[in-house]
C-alpha positions in Angstrom: 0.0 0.0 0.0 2.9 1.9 1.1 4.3 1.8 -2.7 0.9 3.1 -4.5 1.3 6.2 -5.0 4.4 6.0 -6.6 2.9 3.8 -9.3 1.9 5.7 -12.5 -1.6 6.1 -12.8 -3.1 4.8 -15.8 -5.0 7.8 -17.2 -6.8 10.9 -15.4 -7.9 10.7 -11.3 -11.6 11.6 -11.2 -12.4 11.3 -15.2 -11.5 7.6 -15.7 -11.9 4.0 -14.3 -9.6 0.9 -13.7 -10.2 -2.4 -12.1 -7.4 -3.1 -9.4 -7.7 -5.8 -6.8 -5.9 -3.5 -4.6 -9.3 -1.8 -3.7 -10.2 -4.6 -2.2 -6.8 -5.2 -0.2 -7.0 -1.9 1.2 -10.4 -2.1 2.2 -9.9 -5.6 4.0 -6.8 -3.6 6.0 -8.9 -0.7 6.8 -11.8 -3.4 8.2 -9.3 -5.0 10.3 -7.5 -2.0 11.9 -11.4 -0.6 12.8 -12.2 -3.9 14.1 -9.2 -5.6 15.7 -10.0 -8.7 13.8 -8.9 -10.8 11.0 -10.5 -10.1 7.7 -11.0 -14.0 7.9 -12.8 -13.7 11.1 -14.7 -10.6 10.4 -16.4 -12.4 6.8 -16.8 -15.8 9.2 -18.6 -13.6 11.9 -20.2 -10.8 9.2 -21.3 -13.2 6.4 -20.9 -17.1 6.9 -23.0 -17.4 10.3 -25.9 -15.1 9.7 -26.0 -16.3 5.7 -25.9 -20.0 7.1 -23.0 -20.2 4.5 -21.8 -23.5 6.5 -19.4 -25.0 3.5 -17.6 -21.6 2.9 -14.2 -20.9 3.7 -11.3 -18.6 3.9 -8.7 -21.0 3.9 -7.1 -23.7 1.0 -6.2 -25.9 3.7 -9.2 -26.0 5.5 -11.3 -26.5 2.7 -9.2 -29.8 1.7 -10.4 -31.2 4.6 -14.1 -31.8 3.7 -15.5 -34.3 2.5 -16.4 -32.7 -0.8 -13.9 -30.0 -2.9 -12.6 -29.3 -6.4 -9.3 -29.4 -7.1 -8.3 -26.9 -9.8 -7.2 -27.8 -13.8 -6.7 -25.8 -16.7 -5.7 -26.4 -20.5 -2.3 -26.7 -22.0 -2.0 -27.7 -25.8 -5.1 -29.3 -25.6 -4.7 -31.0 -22.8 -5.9 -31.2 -19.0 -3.5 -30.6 -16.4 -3.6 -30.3 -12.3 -2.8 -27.3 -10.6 -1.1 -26.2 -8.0 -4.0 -24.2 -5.3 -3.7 -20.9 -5.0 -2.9 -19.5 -1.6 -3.4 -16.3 -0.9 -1.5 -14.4 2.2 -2.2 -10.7 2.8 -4.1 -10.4 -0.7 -7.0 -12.6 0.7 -9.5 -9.9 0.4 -9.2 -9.7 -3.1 -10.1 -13.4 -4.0 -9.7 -15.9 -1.2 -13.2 -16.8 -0.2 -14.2 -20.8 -1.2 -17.4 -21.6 -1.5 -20.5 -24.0 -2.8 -23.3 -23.5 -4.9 -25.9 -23.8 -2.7 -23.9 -21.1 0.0 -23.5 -18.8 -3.1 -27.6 -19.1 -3.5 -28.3 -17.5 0.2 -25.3 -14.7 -0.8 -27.6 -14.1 -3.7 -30.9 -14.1 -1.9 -29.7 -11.5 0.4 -29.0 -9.2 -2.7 -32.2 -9.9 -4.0 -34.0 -9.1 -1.1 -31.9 -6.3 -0.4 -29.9 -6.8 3.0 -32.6 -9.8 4.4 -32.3 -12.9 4.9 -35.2 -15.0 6.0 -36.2 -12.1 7.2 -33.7 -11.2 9.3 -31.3 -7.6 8.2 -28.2 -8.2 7.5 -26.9 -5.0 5.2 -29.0 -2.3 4.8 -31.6 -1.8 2.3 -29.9 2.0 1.3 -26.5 0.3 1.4 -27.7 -2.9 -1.1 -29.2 0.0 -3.1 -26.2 2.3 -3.6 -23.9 -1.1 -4.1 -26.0 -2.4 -6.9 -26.4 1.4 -8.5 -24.0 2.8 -10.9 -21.9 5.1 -9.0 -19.5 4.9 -12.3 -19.1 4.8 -16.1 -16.7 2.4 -17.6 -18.4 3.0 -21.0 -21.6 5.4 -21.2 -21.4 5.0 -25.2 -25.2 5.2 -26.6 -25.9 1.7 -28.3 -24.9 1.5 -32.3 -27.2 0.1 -33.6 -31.1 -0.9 -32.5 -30.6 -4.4 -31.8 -27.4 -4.3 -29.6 -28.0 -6.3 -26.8 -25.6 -4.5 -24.1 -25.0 -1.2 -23.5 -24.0 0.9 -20.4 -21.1 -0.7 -18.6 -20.9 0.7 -15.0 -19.6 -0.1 -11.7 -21.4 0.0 -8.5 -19.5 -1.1 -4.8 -17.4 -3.8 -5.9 -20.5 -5.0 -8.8 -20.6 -4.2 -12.6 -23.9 -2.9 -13.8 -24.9 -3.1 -17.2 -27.5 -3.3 -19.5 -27.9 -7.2 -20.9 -30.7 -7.3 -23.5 -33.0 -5.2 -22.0 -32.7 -6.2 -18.3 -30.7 -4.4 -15.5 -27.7 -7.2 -14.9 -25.5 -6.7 -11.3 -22.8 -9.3 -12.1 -19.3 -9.8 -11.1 -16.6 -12.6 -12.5 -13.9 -14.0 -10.6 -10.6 -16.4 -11.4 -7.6 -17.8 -9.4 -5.6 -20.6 -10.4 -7.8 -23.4 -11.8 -10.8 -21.6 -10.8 -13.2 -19.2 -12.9 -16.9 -18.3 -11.5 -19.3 -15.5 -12.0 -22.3 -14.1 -10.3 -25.3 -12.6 -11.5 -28.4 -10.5 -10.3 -31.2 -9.1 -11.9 -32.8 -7.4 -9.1 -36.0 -5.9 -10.9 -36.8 -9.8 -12.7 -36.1 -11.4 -9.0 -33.8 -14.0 -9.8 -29.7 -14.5 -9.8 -27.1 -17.0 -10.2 -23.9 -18.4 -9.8 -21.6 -20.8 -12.2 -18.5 -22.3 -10.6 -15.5 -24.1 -12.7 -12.8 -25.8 -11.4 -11.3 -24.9 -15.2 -8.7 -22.0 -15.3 -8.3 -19.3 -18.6 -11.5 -19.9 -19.8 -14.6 -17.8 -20.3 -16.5 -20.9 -19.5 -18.4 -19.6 -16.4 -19.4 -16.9 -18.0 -21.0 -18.7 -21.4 -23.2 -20.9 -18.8 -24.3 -18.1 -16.7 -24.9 -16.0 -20.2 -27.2 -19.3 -21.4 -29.0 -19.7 -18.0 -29.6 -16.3 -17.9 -31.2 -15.9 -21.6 -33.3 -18.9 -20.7 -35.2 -17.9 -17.7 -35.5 -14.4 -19.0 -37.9 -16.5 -22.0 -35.1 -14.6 -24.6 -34.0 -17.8 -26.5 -37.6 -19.4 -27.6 -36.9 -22.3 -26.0 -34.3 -23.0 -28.7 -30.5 -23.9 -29.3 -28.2 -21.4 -30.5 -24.7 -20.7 -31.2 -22.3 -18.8 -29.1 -18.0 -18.6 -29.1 -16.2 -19.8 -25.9 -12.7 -18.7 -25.3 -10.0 -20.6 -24.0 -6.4 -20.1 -23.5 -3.4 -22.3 -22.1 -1.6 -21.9 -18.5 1.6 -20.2 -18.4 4.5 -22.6 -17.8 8.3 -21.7 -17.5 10.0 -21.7 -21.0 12.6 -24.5 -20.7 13.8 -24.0 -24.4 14.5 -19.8 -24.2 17.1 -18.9 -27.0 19.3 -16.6 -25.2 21.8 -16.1 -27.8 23.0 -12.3 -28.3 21.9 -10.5 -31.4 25.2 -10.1 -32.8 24.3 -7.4 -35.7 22.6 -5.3 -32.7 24.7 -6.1 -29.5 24.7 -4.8 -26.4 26.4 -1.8 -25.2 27.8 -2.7 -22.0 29.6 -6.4 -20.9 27.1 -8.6 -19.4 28.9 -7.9 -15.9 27.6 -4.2 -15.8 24.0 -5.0 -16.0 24.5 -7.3 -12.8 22.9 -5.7 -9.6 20.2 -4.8 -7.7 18.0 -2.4 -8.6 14.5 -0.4 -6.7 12.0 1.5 -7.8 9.8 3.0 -5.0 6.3 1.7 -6.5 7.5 -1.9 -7.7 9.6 -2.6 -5.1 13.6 -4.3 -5.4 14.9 -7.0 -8.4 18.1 -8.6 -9.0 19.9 -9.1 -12.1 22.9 -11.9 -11.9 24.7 -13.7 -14.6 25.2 -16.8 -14.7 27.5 -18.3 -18.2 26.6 -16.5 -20.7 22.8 -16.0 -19.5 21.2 -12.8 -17.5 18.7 -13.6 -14.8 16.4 -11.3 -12.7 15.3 -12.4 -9.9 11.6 -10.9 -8.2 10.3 -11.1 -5.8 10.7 -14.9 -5.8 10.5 -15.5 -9.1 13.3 -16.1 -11.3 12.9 -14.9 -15.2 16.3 -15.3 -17.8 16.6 -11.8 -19.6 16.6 -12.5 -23.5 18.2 -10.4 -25.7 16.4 -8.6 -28.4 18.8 -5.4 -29.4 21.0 -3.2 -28.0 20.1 -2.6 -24.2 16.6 -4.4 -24.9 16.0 -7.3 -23.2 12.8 -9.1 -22.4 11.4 -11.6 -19.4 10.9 -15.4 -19.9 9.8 -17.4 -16.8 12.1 -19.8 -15.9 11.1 -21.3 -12.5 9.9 -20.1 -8.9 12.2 -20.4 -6.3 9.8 -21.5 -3.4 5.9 -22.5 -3.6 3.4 -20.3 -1.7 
C-alpha cells in the first residue's frame, strides 16, 4: 500500500476508471484496523454465520479437509492438467473466499432481497441499493445500432452494472488458479445466479451463466443457439528460451555491468545476476532469464519459482 502512489496512474484521477484488486486489499486492512479482527474472522462472523453459509471458507487448507472439494485444472495444448492451489497471504481480500453453490444461493438471496435474509437484516436496504447502483461509467457510449444487446457498462460497490438485453444485470466474475466463476443478479426480474468451474483461462463460467440467464429471461424461444467460448493455455516456464545475443545489434555494456540490484519505489527491489553466458532477474521470488532482443533491450521469460506459496 505503502508503494501506490508512486505507481503511475493509468490515465486521469476523477475522469476515468480501472479495475485493481488492490481496492479490495485496502479495504480488507482498513476493516481489520477498525475492528481488531482478521478479515477472515470478520467475513466468518459478518457473512458465513448469519447467511448459514456453512461449507464456505477462507482458507485452502481447510477447505481440503471436507469431504467434498474441487481441485483446480486448466488447459495446455489441448490437454488437461492439475494445478497447483492458490494461496493467498495478505491479498486474501481480493479473491480468497471458497465456496458451494448452494452457500452462493443465500449470498444471492440476500442481494435480491436487499440486506434480508429469512427475514432477518443483514446489510441495509440503502447500502444494497447504492452497491447495486451505478456510482461509475466504464463506457456510457449510446448503443450502435437498434438491436445491440448490451450497453451501459458501470460499476457500483465492488459489482458491474450493465445493461444485458434489455434487463438491469449486477454481475461480477472471478478467477484464481484453476478456478473461474461468475455471479449474476437481476434485481427488478427477482432471480440471480452463480456458475463455478474448477477450469482455469477460460470464459466458460461466464457462457453458462450468459445461457442460464437468456433462458429464464424467456429470450432464447426455447431454442438452441450458437455462441463462441474462449480458452487459453496456462503459463509454464519456457525450458527452451534462445538466449543467444543479437550479434548485428549487441549490447552496449559487458554482461557484468547490468549485474545488480535495482528499486524503484512503486515496484519494489529485483536482482539481475549472470550466470555463463545468460542474465537472470530475480523478483520477488520468481526467477525470469533476460533475453536479448537489441541493443540494451531485453525481455522476461519465466524460468522457474524459487519456493511455492
Amino acid at each position: 500500500m505503502q508503494r501506490l502512489p508512486f505507481i503511475k496512474e493509468n490515465a486521469e484521477p476523477k475522469n476515468s476508471w480501472k479495475y485493481s484488486n488492490f481496492g479490495y486489499l485496502m479495504l480488507g486492512a482498513i476493516a481489520e484496523q477498525v475492528n481488531s479482527k482478521s478479515w477472515d474472522e470478520l467475513i466468518r462472523e459478518k457473512i458465513f454465520i448469519p447467511l448459514k453459509m456453512d461449507n464456505s471458507n477462507t482458507s485452502i487448507d481447510e477447505m481440503v479437509k471436507q469431504k467434498d472439494f474441487s481441485y483446480p485444472y486448466g488447459l495446455y495444448k489441448q490437454h488437461i492438467e492439475k494445478l497447483l492451489f492458490q494461496k493467498p497471504d495478505n491479498d486474501k481480500p481480493g479473491a480468497a473466499i471458497n465456496s458451494s453453490a448452494t452457500d452462493m444461493g443465500n449470498w444471492i438471496r440476500l442481494w435480491l432481497n436487499y440486506g434480508q435474509f429469512e427475514n432477518k437484516p443483514v446489510l441495509s436496504k440503502e447500502f444494497v441499493s447504492n452497491a447495486m447502483s451505478t456510482k461509475t461509467m466504464i463506457d456510457g457510449t449510446p448503443p450502435a445500432k437498434p438491436d445491440q444487446k448490451n450497453f451501459l457498462f458501470g460499476h457500483g460497490y465492488g459489482w458491474f452494472t450493465q445493461i444485458f438485453k434489455g434487463h438491469y444485470k449486477v454481475w461480477h466474475s472471478g478467477g484464481v488458479s484453476g478456478f473461474t466463476s461468475d455471479v449474476f443478479l437481476f434485481p427488478a426480474d427477482k432471480f440471480g445466479l452463480a456458475v463455478l468451474t474448477n477450469q482455469h483461462n477460460s470464459d466458460l463460467s461466464n457462457t453458462i451463466a450468459n445461457m442460464i440467464s437468456i433462458r429464464m429471461l424467456g429470450l432464447d424461444q426455447h431454442k438452441p443457439y450458437p455462441y463462441e467460448k474462449e480458452q487459453y493455455d496456462i503459463v509454464k516456464p519456457d525450458k527452451n528460451t534462445r538466449t543467444a545475443i543479437n550479434e548485428k545489434k549487441k549490447p552496449t555494456h559487458d554482461l557484468d555491468s547490468y549485474c545488480g540490484e535495482y528499486s524503484n519505489k512503486g515496484y519494489g527491489t529485483f536482482n539481475i545476476s549472470r550466470e555463463g553466458n545468460n542474465l537472470y532477474i530475480t523478483f520477488p521470488t520468481f526467477k525470469f532469464i533476460l533475453v536479448h532482443q537489441q541493443y540494451d533491450l531485453f525481455h522476461l521469460s519465466w524460468q522457474k519459482k524459487f519456493h511455492n506459496r
